[in-house]
C-alpha positions in Angstrom: -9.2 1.2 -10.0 -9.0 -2.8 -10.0 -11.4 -4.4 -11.6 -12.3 -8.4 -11.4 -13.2 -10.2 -14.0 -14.5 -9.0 -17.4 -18.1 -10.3 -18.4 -18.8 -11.0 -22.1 -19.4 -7.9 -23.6 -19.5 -5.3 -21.0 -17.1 -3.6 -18.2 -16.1 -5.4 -15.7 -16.6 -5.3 -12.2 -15.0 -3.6 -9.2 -13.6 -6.6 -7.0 -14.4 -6.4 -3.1 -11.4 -5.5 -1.4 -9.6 -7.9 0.9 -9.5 -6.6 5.0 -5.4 -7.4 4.5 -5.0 -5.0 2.3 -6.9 -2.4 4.5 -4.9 -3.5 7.2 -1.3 -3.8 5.1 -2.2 0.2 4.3 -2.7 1.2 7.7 0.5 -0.9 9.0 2.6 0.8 6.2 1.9 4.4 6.8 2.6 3.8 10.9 5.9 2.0 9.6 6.7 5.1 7.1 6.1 7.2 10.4 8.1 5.9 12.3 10.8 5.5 10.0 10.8 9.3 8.6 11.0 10.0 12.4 13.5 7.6 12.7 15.8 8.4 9.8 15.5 12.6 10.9 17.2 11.6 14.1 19.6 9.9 12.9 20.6 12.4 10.4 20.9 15.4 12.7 22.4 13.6 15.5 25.7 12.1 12.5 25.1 16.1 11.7 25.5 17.2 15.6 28.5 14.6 15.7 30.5 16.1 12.8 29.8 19.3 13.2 29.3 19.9 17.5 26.1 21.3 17.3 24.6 19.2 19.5 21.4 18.9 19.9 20.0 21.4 17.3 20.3 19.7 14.2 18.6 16.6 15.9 16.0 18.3 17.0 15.7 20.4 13.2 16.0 16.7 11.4 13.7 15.0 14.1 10.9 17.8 13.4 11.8 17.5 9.1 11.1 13.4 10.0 8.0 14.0 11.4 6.5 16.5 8.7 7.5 14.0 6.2 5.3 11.3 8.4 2.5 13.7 8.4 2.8 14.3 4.8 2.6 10.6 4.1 -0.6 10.7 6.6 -2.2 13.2 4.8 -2.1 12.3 1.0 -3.3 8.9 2.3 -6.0 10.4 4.0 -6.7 12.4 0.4 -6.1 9.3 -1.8 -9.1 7.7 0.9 -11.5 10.3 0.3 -11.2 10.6 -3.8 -11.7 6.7 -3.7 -15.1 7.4 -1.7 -16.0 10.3 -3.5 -15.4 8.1 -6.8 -17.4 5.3 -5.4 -14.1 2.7 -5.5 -12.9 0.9 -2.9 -8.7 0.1 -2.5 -7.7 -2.3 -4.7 -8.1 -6.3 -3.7 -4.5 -8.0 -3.7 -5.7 -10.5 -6.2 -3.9 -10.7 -9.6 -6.1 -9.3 -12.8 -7.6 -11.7 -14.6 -4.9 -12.5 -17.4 -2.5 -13.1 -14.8 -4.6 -15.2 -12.6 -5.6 -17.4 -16.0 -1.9 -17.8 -16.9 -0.8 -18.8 -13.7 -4.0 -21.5 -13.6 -1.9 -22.8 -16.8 1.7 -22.7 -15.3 0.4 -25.1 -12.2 -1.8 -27.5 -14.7 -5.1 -26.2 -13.0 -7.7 -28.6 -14.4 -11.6 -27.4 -15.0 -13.3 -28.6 -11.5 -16.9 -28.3 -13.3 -15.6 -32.1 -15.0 -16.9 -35.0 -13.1 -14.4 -37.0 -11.5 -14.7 -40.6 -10.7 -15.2 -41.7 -6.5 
């Protein structure tokens, strides 16, 4: 779980989780998909190739593929429902809070509470 910034004294906060993030998620495990798929067919048909088996080992890598996409599918769809059973949401793409406050000091981020002359 990513938590936002701590409060003097107690547990921090869960941060609200950006919609990219949700979005990056879903993109990724339509990418991994395809790609298992992808990287099955290719396997079998280099096997059918080298070995003149055509097309069975295509079809045996293509379906291997596309069990590992399920798979990927699947332990997302777990990792989902613990986060809602545990009350968290996915984690925001924000940097933690020691990160964020060193990289205010690497770019010379001033205090904006200061008044500043017009």
């Amino acid at each position: 779980m990513v938590n936002g910034p701590a409060t003097p004294g107690g547990p921090s906060k869960p941060t609200k989780p950006q919609p990219f993030w949700k979005s990056a998620q879903l993109a990724s495990v339509g990418l991994e998909m395809g790609l298992a798929v992808l990287i099955g067919w290719g396997i079998g048909s280099w096997l059918d190739r080298k070995l003149g088996t055509a097309p069975w080992l295509m079809i045996l890598f293509l379906l291997f593929g596309s069990a590992a996409g399920f798979k990927a599918l699947i332990e997302l769809a777990r990792e989902a429902e613990a986060r809602a059973k545990a009350g968290t949401e996915t984690p925001s793409m924000e940097p933690p809070p020691a990160a964020r406050e060193s990289n205010d000091k690497k770019i010379g981020a001033t205090d904006t509470t200061t008044d500043r002359p017009s």
